[in-house]
ROMIGU-146183 format. One record per residue: residue number from 1; residue in three letters; x, y, z of N, C-alpha, C in turn. Coordinates in Angstrom, 3 decimals, padded with zeros to 6 digits, always signed. Example, Ala and Ser with C-alpha at 12.3 -4.5 7.8 and 13.67 -1.06 7.14 Angstrom:
// ROMIGU-146183
   k   r     n.px     n.py     n.pz    ca.px    ca.py    ca.pz     c.px     c.py     c.pz
   1 ALA +013.190 -005.690 +007.800 +012.300 -004.500 +007.800 +013.200 -003.300 +007.800
   2 SER +012.850 -002.250 +007.080 +013.670 -001.060 +007.140 +012.900 +000.030 +007.870
// end
This chain:
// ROMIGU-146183
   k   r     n.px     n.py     n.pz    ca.px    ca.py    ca.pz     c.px     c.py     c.pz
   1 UNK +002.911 +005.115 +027.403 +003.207 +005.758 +026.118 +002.555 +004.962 +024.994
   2 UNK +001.779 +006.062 +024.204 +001.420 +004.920 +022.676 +002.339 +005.157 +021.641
   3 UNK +001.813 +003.364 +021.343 +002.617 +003.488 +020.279 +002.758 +004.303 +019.107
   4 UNK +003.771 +005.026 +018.854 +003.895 +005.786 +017.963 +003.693 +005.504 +016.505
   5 UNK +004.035 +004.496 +016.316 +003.801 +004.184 +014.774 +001.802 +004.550 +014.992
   6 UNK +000.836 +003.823 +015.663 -000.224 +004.103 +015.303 -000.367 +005.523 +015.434
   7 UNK +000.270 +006.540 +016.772 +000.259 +007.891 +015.906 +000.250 +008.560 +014.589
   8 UNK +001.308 +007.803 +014.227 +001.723 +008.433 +013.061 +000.555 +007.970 +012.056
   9 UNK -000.098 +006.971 +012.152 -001.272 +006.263 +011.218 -002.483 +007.206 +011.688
  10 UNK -002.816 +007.866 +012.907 -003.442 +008.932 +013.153 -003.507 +010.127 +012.369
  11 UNK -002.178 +010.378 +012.261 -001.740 +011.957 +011.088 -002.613 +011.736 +009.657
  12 UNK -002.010 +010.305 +009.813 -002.097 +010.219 +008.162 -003.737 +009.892 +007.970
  13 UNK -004.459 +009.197 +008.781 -005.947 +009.320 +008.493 -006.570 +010.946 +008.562
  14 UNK -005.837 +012.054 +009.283 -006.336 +013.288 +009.306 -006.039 +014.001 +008.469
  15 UNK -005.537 +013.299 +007.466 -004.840 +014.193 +006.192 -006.326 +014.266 +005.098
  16 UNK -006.344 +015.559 +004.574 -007.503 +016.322 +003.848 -007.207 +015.806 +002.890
  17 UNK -008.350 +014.928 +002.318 -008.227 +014.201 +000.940 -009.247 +015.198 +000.111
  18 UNK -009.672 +016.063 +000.572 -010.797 +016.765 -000.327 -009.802 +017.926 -001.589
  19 UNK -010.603 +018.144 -002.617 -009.910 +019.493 -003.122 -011.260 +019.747 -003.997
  20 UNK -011.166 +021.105 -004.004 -012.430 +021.903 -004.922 -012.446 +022.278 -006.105
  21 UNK -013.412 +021.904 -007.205 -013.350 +022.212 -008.264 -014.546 +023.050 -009.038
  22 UNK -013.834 +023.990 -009.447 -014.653 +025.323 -009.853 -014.974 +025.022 -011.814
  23 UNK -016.318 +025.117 -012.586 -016.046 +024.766 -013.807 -015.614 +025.946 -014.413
  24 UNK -015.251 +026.293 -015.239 -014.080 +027.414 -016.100 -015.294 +027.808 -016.900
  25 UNK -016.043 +027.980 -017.759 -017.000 +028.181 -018.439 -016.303 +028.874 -019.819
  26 UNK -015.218 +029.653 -019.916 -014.492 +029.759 -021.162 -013.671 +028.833 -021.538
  27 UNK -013.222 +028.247 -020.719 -012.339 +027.222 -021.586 -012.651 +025.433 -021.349
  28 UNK -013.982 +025.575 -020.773 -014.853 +024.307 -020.944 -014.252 +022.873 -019.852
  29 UNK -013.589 +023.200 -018.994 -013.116 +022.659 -018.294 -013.050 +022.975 -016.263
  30 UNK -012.600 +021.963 -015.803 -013.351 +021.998 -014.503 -011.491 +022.226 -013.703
  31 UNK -011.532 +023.677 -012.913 -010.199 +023.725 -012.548 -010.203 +023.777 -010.965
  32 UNK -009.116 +023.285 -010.154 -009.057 +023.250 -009.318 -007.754 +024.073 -008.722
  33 UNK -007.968 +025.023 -007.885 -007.058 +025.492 -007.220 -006.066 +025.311 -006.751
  34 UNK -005.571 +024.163 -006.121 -004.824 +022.747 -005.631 -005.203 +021.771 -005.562
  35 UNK -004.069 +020.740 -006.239 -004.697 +019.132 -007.008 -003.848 +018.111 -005.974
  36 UNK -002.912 +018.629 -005.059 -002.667 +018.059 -003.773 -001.968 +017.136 -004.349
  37 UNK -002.074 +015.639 -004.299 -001.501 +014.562 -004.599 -002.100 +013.657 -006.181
  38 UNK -002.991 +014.827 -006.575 -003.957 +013.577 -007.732 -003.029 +013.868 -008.503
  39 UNK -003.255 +013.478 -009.428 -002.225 +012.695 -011.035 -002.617 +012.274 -012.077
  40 UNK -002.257 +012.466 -013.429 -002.899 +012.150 -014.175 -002.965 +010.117 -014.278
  41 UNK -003.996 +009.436 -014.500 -004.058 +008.011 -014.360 -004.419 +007.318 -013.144
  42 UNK -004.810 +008.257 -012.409 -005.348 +007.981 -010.924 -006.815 +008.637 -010.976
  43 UNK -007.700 +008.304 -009.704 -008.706 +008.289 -009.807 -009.230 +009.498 -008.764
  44 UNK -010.533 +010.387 -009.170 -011.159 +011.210 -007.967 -012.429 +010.795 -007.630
  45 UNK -013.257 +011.525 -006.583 -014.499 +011.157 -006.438 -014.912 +012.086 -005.875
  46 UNK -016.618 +011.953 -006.244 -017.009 +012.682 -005.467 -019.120 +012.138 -005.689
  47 UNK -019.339 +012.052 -004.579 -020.428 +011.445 -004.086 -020.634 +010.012 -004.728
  48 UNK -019.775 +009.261 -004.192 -019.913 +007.819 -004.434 -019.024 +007.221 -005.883
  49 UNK -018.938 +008.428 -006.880 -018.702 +008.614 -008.308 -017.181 +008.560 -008.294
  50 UNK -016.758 +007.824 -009.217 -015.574 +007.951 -009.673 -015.460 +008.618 -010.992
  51 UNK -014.192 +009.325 -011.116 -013.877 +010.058 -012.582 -012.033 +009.868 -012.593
  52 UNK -012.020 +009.199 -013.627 -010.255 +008.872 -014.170 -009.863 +010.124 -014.528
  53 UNK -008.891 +010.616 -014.187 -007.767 +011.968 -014.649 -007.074 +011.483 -015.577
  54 UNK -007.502 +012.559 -016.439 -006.644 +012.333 -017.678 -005.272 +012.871 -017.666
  55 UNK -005.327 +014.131 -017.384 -003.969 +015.152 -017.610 -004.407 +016.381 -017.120
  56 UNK -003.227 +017.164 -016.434 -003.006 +018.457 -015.774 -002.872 +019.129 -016.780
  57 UNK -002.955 +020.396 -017.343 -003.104 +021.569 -017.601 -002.839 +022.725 -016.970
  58 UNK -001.271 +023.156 -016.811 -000.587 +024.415 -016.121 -001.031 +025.472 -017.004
  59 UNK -001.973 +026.600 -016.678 -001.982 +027.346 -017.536 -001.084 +028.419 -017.211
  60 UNK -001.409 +029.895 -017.707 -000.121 +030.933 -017.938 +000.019 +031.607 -016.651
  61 UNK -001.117 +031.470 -015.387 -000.954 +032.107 -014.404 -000.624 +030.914 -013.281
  62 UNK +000.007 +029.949 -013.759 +000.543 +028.565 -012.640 -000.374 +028.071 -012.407
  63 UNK -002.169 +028.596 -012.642 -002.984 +027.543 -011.543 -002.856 +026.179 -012.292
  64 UNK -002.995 +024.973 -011.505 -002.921 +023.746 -012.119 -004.398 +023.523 -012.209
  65 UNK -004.571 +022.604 -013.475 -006.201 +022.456 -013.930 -006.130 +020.692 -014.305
  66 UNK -007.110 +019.857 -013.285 -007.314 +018.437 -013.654 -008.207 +018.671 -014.661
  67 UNK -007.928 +017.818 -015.750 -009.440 +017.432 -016.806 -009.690 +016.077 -017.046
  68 UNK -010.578 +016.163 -017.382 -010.831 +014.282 -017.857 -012.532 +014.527 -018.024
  69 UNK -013.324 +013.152 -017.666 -014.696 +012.965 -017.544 -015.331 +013.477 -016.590
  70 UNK -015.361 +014.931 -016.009 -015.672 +015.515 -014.693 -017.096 +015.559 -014.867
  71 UNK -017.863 +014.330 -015.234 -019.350 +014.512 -014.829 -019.922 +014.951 -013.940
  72 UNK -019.412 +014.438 -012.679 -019.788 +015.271 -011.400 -019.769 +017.116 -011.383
  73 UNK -019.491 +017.520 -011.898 -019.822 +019.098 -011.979 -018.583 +019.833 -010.662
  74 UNK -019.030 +021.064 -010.871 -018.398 +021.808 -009.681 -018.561 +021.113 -008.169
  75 UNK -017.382 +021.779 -007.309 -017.884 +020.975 -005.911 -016.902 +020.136 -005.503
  76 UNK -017.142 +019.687 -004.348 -016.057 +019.007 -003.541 -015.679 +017.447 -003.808
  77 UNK -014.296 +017.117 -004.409 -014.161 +015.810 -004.920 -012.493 +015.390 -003.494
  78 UNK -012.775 +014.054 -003.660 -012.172 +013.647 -003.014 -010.738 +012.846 -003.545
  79 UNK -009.782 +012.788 -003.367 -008.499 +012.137 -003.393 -008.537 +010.795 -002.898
  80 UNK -008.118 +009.804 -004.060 -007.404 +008.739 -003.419 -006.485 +008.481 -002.011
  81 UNK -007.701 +007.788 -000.899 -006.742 +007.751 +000.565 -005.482 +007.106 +000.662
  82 UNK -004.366 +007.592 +000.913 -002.763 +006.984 +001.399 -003.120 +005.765 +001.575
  83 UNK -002.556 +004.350 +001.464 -002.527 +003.461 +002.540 -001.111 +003.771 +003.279
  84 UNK -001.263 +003.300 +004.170 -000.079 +003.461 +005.337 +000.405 +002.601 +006.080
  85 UNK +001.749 +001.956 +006.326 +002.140 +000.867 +006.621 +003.474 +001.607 +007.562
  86 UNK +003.539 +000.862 +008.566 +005.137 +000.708 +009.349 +005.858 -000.291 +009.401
  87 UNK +007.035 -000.259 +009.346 +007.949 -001.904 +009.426 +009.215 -001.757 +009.043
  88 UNK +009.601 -002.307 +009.432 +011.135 -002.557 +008.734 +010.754 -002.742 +007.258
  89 UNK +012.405 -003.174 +006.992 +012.649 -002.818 +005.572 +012.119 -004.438 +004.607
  90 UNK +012.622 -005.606 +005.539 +011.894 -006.971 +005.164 +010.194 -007.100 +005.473
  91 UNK +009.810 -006.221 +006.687 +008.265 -006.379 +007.287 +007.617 -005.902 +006.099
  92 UNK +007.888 -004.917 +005.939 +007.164 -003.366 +004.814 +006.961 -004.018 +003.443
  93 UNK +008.273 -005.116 +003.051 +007.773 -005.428 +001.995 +006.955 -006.655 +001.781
  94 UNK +006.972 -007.574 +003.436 +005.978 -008.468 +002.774 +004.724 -008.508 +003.199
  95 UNK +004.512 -007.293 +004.161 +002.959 -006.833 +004.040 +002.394 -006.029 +003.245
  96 UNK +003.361 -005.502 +002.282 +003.158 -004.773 +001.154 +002.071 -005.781 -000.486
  97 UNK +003.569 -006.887 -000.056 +003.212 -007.761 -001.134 +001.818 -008.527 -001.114
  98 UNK +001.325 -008.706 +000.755 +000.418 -009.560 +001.078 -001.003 -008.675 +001.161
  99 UNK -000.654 -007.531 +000.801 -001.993 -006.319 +000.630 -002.886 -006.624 -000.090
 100 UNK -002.241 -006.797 -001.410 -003.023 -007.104 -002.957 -001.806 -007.138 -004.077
 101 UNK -002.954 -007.429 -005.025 -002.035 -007.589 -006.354 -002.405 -006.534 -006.971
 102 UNK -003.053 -005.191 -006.663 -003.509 -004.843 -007.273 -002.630 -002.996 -006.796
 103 UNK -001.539 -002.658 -007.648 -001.416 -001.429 -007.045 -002.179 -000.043 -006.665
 104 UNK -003.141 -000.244 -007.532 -004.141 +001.007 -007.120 -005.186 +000.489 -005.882
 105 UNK -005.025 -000.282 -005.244 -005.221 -000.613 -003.978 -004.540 -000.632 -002.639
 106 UNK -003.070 +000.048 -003.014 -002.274 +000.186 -001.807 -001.283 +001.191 -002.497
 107 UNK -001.741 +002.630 -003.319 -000.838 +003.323 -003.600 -001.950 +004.561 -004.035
 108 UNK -002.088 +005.731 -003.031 -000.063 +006.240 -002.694 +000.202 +005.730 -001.414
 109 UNK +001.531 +005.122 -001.496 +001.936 +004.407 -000.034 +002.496 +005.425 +001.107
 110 UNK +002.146 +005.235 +002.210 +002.621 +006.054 +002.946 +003.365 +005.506 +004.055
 111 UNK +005.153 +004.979 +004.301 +005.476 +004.109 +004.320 +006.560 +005.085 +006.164
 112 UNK +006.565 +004.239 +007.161 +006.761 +004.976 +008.273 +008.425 +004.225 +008.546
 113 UNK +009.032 +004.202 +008.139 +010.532 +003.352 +008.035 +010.982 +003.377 +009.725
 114 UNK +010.886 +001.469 +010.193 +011.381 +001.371 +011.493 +013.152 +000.849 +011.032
 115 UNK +014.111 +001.026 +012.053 +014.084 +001.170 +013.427 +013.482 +002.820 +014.174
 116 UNK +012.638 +002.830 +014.984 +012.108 +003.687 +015.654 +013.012 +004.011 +017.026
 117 UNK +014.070 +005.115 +017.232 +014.930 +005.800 +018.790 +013.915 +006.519 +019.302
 118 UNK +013.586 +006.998 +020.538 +012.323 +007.694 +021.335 +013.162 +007.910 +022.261
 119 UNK +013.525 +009.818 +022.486 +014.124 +010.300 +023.705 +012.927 +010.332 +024.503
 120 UNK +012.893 +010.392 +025.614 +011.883 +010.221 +026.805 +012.263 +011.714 +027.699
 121 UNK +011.137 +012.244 +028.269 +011.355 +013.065 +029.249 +010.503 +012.903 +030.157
 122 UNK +011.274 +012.957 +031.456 +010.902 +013.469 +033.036 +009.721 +013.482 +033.426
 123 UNK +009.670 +013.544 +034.461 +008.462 +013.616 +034.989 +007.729 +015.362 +035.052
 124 UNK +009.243 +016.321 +035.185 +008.667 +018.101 +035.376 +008.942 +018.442 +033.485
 125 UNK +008.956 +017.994 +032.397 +009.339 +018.015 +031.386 +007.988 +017.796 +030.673
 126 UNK +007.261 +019.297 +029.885 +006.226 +019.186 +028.988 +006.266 +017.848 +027.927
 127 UNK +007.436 +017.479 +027.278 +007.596 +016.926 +026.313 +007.197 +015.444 +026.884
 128 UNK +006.539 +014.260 +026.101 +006.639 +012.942 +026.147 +007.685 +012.078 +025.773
 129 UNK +008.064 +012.643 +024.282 +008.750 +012.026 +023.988 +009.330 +012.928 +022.439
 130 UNK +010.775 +012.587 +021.802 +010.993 +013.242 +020.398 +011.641 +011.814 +019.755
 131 UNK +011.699 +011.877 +018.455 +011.817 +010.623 +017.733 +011.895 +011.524 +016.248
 132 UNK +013.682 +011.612 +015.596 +013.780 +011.473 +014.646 +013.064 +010.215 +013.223
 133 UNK +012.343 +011.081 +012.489 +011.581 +009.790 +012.171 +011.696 +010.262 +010.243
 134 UNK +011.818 +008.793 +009.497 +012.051 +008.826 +008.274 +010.753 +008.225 +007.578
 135 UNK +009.641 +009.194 +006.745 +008.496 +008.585 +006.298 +008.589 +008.757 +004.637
 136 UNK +008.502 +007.968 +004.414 +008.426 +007.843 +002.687 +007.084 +007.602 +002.048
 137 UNK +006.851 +008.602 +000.775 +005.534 +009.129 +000.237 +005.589 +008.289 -001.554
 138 UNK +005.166 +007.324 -001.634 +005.222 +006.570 -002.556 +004.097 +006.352 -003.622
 139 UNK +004.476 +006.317 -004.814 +003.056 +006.276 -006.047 +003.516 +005.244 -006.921
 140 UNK +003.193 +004.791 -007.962 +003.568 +003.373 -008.896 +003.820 +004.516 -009.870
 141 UNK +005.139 +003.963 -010.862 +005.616 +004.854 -011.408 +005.954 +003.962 -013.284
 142 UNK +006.296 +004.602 -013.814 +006.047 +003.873 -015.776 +007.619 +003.748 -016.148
 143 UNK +008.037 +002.920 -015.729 +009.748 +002.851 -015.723 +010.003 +002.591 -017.172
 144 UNK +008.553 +002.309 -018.251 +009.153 +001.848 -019.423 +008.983 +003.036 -020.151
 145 UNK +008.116 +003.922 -020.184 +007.827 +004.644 -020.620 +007.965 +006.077 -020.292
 146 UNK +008.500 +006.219 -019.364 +009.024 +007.363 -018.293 +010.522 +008.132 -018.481
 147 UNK +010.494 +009.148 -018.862 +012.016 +009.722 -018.476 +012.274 +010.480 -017.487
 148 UNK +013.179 +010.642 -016.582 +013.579 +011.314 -015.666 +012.515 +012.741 -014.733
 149 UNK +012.192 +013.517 -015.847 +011.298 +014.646 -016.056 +009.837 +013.788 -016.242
 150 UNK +010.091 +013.044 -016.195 +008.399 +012.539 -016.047 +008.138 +012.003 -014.718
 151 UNK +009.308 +010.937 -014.395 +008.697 +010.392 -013.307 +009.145 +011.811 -012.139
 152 UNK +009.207 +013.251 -012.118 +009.162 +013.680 -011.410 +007.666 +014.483 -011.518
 153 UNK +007.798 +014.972 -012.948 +006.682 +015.787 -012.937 +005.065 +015.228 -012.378
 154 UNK +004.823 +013.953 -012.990 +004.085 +012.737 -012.863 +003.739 +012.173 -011.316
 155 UNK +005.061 +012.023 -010.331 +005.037 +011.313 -009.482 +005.694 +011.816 -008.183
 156 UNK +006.739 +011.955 -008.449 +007.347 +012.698 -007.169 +006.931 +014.107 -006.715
 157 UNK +006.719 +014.880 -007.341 +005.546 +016.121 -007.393 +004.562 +016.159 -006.040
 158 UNK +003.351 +015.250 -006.833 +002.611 +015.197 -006.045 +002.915 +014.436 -005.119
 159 UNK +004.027 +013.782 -004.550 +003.792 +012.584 -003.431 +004.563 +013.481 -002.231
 160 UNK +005.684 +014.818 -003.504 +005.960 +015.592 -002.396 +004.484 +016.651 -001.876
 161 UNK +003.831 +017.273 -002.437 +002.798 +017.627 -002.080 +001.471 +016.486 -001.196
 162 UNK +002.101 +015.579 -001.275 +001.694 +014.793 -000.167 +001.822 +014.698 +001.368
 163 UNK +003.623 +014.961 +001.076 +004.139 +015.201 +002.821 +003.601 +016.462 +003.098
 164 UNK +003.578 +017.404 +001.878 +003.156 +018.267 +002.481 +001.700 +018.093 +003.599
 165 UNK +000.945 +017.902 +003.076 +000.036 +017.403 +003.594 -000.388 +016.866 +004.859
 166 UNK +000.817 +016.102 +004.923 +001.120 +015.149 +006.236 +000.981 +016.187 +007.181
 167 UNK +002.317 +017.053 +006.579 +002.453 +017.995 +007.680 +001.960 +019.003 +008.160
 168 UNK +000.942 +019.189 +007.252 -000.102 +019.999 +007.527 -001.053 +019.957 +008.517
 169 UNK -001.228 +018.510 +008.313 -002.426 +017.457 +009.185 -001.225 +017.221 +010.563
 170 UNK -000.455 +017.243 +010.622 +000.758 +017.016 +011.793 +000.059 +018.406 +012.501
 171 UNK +000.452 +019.479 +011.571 +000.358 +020.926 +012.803 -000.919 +021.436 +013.144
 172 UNK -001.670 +020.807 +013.106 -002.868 +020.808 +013.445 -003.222 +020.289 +014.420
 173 UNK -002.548 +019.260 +014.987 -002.383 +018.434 +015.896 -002.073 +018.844 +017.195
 174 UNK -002.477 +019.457 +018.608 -001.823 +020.011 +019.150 -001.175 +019.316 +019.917
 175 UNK -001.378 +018.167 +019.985 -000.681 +016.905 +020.879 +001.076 +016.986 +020.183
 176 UNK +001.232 +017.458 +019.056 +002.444 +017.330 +018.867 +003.043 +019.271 +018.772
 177 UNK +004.688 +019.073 +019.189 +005.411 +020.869 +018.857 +005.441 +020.884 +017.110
 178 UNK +005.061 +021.695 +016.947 +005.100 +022.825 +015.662 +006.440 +021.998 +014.987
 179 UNK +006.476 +021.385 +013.859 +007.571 +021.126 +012.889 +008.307 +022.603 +012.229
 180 UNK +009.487 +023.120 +013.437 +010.247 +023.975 +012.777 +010.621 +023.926 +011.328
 181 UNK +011.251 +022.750 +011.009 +011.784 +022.261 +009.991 +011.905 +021.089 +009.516
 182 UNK +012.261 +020.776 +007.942 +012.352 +019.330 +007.694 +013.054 +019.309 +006.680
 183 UNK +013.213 +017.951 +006.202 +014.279 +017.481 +004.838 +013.592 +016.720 +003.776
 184 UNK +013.091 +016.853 +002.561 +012.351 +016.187 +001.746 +013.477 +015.683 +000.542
 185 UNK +013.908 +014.521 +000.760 +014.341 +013.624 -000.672 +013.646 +012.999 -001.317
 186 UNK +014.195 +013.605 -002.680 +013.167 +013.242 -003.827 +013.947 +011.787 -004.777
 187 UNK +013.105 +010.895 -004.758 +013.701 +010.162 -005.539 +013.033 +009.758 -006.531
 188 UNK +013.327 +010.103 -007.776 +012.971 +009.983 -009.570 +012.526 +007.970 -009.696
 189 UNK +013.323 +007.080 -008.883 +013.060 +005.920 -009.503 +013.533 +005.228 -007.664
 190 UNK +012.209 +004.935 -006.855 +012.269 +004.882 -005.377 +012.593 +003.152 -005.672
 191 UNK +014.399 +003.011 -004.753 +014.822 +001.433 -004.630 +016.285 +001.154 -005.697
 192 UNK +015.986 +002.687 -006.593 +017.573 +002.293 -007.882 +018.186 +003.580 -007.053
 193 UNK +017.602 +004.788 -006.729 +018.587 +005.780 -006.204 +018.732 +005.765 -004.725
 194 UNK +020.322 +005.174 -004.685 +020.338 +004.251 -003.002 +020.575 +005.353 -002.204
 195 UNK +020.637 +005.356 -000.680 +021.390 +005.730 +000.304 +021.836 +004.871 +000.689
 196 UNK +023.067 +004.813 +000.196 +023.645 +003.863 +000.648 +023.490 +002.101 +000.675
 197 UNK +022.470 +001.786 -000.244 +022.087 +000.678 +000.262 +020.849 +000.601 +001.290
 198 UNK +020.263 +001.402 +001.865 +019.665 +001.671 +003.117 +018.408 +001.405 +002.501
 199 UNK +018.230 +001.692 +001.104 +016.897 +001.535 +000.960 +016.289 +000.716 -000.571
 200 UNK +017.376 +000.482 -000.776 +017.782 -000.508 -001.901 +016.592 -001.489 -002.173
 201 UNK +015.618 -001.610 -003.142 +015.210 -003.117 -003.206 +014.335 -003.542 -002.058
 202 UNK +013.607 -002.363 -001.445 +012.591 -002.725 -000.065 +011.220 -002.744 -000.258
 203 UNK +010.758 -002.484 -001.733 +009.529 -002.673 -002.010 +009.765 -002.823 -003.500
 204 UNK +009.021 -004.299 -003.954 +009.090 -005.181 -005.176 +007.883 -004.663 -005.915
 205 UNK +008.369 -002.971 -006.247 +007.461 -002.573 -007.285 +007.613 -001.507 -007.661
 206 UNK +007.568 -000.698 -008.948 +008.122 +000.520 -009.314 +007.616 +001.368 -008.689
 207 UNK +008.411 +002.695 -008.221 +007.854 +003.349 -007.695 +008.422 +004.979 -007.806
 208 UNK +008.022 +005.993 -007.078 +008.755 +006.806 -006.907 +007.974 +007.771 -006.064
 209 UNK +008.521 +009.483 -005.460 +008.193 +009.558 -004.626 +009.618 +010.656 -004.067
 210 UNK +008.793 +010.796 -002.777 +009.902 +011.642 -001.490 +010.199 +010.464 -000.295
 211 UNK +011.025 +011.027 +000.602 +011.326 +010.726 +002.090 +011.308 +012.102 +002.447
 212 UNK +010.179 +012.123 +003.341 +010.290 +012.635 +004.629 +010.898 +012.966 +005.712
 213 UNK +011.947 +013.219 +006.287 +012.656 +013.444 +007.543 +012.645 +014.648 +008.604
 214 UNK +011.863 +014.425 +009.360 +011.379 +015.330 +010.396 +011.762 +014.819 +012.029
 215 UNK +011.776 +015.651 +012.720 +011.867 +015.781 +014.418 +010.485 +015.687 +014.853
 216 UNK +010.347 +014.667 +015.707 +008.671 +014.876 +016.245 +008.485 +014.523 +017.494
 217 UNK +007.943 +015.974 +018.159 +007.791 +015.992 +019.411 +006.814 +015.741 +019.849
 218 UNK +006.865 +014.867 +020.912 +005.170 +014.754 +021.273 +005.026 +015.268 +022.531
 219 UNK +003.866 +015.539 +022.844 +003.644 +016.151 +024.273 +002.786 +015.751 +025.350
 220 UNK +002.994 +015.550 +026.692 +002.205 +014.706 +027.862 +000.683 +015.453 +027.615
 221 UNK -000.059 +014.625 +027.811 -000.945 +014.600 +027.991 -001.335 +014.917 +029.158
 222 UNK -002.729 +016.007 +030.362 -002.968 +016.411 +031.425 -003.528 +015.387 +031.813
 223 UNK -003.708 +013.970 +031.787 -004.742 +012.996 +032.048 -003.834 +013.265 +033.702
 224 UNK -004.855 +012.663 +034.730 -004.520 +012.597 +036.076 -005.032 +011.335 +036.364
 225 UNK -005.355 +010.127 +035.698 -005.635 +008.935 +035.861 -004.926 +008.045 +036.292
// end
């Protein structure tokens, strides 16, 4: 059996960092259909090029519109990649801390919360294995300058349109069963709004964001080796 945590670091490298941007020609700006996880103060690219996001623009028919310095023109720009880490709640944060000093170098975090349970099946049993599993979708967040409605609109937003993502890149996967269902908690200020304590104070840096909670089945492989 592999290890699952590098599975799960599998998903998350197959996750579509691309999104397309069409230029508007009446209203002088470059809009994109779905902005996935970008944000305003974060960065896109596209052929080697970086361009800083300034601010979203919901116009009257919902589409969301990035603007900023879109020198690059129409065409396919790319998203800031997840980093992705597994560990406990002491591991997570001091390979977190030992990453960089630099948060736009290890954010948006994509964080795989151990202890890891793995039911096992049989030898006449399609399934490999299922593993309730808790993944948290994390961005650096403006605790001074931020109210409630910001750090959601701002941050938790897109980090939930992140799992989405995940799970997108999950069902695509045929090695794993179809995610019937799942549970997305949103938390406005990730480490002050506890469960319990459970997650209290596990990464020494503002943040915010979803948890993830999904069933994940994996399935044997036909190898005869």
């Amino acid at each position: 059996m592999k290890d699952i945590t590098k599975q799960i670091g599998q998903i998350v490298d197959n996750i579509d960092l691309t999104v397309e941007g069409v230029y508007n020609l009446a209203l002088d700006r470059l809009d994109f259909c779905a902005t996935k996880w970008a944000r305003p103060g974060k960065y896109i690219y596209k052929e080697g090029d970086q361009f800083l996001i300034n601010s979203f623009v919901i116009d009257e028919t919902l589409s969301i519109t990035a603007t900023g310095p879109f020198i690059g023109g129409p065409g396919t720009y790319e998203l800031e990649k997840p980093f992705y880490l597994p560990g406990t709640k002491l591991a997570a944060n001091t390979e977190w801390t030992k990453k960089s000093l630099n948060l736009r170098e290890k954010t948006p975090f994509i964080w795989l919360y151990e202890v890891i349970r793995l039911k096992t099946y049989g030898r006449g049993d399609s399934r490999e294995y299922e593993s309730e599993l808790r993944i948290f979708f994390l961005d650096e967040t403006n605790v001074k300058d931020y109210y409630t409605a910001d750090h959601r609109e701002n941050v938790v937003m897109p980090m939930q349109n992140l799992a989405l993502q995940f799970i997108e890149a999950l069902q695509k996967d045929r090695n794993f069963k179809t995610v019937e269902d799942y549970v997305i908690v949103q938390f406005s200020r990730f480490g002050v709004e506890t469960d319990k304590g459970v997650i209290e104070n596990i990464i020494d840096a503002n943040l915010s964001g979803v948890e993830l909670r999904i069933t994940l089945t994996k399935y044997k492989n036909n190898c005869k080796c």
